[in-house]
C-alpha positions as CSV (number, residue, x, y, z in Angstrom):
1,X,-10.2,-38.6,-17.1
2,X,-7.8,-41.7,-17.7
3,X,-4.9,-42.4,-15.5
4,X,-1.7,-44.2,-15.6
5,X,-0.5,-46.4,-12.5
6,X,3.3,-46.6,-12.1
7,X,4.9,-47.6,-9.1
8,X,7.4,-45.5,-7.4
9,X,10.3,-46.0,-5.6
10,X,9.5,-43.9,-1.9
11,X,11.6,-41.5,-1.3
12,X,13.7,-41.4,-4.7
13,X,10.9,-41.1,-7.2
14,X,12.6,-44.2,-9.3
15,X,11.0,-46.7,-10.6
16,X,11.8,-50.7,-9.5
17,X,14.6,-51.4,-11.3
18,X,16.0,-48.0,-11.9
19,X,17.6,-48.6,-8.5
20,X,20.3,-51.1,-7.2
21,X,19.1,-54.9,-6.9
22,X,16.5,-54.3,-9.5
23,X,12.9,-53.8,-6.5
24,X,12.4,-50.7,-4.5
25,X,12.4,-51.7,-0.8
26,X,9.5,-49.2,0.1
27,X,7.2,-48.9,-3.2
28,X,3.7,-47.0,-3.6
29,X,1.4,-46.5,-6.3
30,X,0.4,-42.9,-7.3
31,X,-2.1,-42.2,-10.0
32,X,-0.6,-39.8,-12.3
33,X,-2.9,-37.4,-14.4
34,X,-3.5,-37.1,-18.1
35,X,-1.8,-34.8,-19.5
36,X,-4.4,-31.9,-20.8
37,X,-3.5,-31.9,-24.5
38,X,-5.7,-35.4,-24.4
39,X,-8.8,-33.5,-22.7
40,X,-11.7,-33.2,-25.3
41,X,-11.9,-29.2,-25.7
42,X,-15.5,-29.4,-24.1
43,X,-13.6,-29.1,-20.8
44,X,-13.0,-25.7,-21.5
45,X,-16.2,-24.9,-22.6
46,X,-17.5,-25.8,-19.5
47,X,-15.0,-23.8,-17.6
48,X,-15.6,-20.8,-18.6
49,X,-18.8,-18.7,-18.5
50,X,-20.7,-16.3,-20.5
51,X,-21.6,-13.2,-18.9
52,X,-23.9,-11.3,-20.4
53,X,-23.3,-7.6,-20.4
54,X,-25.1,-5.2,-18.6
55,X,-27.5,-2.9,-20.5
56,X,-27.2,1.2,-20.8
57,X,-27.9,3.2,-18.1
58,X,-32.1,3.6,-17.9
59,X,-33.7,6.4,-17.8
60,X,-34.6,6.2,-14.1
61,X,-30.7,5.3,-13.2
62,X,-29.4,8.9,-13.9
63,X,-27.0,10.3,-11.6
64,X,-26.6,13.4,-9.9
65,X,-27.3,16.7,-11.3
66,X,-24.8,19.4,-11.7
67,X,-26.9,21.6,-9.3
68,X,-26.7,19.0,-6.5
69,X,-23.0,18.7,-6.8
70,X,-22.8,23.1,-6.3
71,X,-25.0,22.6,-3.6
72,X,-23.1,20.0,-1.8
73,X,-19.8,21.6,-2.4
74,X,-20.7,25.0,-1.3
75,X,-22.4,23.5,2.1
76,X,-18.8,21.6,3.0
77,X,-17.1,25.4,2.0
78,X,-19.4,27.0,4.7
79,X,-18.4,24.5,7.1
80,X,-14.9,24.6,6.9
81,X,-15.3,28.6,6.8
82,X,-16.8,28.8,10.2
83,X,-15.5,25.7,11.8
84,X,-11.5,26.3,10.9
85,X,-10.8,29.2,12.1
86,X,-12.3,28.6,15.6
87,X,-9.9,25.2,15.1
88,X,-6.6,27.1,13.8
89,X,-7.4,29.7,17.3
90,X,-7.0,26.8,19.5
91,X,-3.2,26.5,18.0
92,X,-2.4,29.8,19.5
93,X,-3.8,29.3,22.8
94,X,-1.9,25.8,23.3
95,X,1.1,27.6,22.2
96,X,0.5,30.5,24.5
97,X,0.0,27.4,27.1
98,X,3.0,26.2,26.6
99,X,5.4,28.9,26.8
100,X,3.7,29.6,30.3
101,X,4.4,26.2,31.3
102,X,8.4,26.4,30.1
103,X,8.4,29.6,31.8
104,X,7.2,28.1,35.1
105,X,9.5,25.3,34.5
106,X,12.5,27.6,34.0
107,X,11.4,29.3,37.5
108,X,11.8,26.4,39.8
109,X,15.4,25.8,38.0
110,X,16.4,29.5,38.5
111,X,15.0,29.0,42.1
112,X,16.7,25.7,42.7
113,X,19.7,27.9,41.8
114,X,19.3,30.3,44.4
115,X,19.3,28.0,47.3
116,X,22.5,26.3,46.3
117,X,24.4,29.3,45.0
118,X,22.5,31.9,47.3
119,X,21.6,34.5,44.4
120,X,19.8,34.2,40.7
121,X,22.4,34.2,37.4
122,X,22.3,37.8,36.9
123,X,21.8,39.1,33.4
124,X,25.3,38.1,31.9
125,X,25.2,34.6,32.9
126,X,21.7,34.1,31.4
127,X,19.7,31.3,31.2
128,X,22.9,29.3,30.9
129,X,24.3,29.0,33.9
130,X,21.2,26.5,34.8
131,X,22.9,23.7,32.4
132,X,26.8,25.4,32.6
133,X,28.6,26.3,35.8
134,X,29.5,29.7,35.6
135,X,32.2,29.3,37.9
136,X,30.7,30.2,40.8
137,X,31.1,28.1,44.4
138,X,28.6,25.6,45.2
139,X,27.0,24.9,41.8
140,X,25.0,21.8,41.8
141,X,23.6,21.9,38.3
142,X,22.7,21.3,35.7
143,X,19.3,22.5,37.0
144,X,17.4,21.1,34.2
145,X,17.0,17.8,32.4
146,X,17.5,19.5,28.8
147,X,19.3,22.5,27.2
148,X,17.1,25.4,27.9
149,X,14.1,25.2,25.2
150,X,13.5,28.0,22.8
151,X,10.1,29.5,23.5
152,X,6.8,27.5,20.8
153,X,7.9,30.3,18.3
154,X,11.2,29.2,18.2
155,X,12.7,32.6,19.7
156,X,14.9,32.2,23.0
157,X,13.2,33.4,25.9
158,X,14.1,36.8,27.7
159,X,15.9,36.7,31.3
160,X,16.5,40.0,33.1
161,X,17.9,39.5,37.2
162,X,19.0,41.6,39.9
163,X,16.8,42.6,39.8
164,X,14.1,42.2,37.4
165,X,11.8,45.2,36.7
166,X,8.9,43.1,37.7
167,X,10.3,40.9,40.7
168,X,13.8,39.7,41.6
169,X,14.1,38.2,38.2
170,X,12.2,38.6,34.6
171,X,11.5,35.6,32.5
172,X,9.2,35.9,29.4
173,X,8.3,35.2,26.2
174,X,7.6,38.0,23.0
175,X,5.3,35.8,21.9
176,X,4.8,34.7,18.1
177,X,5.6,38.3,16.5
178,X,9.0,37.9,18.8
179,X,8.3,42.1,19.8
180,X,7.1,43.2,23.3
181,X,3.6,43.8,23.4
182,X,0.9,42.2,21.1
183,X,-2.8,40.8,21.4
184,X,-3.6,37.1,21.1
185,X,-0.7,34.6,19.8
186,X,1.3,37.8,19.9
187,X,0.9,38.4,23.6
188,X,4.0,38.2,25.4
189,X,3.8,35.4,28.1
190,X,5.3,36.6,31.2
191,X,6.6,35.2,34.7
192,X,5.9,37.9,36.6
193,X,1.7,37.5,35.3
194,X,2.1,33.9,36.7
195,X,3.5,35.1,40.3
């Protein structure tokens, strides 16, 4: 590969005399490249390779059978039959684990309530009256951090005071059919179970 010399100017990238007083104070050689339309067309010859392609698929490469791919895909079926439902049960017991925590939450507002007011919100007041002053004396709320939560079902929890059929007060949760009674994610979720 040829090259052509030229000198420079630093800086500028003018050549001596291009510039004023005729000689470059700083000058530098470069070598500058030959252009490729003079390269002999070997070059590219050389550049790239051949690769030779790849014969059929031999008789002892074959792949798998359509019986091995039923097999395999009814085996992953049976698993997720037995394993996800014992999974997806889990979801109602956290959720049943939760609204028992809320609940027992909700309790130590409504009793923080009682020492400064000296009685529980009855029935009217509601839940409320731990975020809201009802206008009564000696209110020191709001007695919780947040609004009060909606039970994990998304249905507002059930207060009943003074009294409560179960103790002084009745806090609970219907549970995920949001009607009294039930078995399992249905179960209502109760404070007075918790006492």
């Amino acid at each position: 590969m040829g090259t052509d010399t030229q000198i420079i100017e630093q800086g500028t990238g003018a050549r001596p005399g291009e510039c004023e007083g005729g000689v470059a104070p700083f000058a530098r050689t470069i070598d500058t490249p030959e252009p490729r339309r003079n390269r002999p067309g070997r070059f590219f010859a050389h550049a790239i390779r051949v690769v030779p392609m790849r014969s059929p698929i031999r008789q002892n490469q074959a792949g798998f059978t359509l019986i091995e791919l039923l097999v395999v895909i009814i085996v992953l079926g049976l698993l997720v039959g037995l394993v996800g439902p014992r999974l997806f049960g889990r979801v109602g017991q956290s959720k049943q684990a939760a609204a028992r925590a809320q609940i027992e939450l909700l309790g130590a507002g409504l009793d923080q309530y009682r020492l400064d007011i000296g009685k529980y919100p009855d029935g009217s007041q509601g839940l409320d009256a731990l975020q809201r002053n009802p206008n009564v004396p000696n209110w020191n709320g709001p007695y919780l951090k947040k609004d009060v939560p909606k039970d994990p079902w998304g249905n507002p929890y059930r207060y009943r005071c003074c009294p409560g059929q179960f103790g002084e007060y009745d806090l609970w949760s219907e549970g995920g059919d949001g009607a009294p009674g039930g078995e399992g994610e249905n179960a209502d979720v109760t404070s007075w179970s918790q006492r």
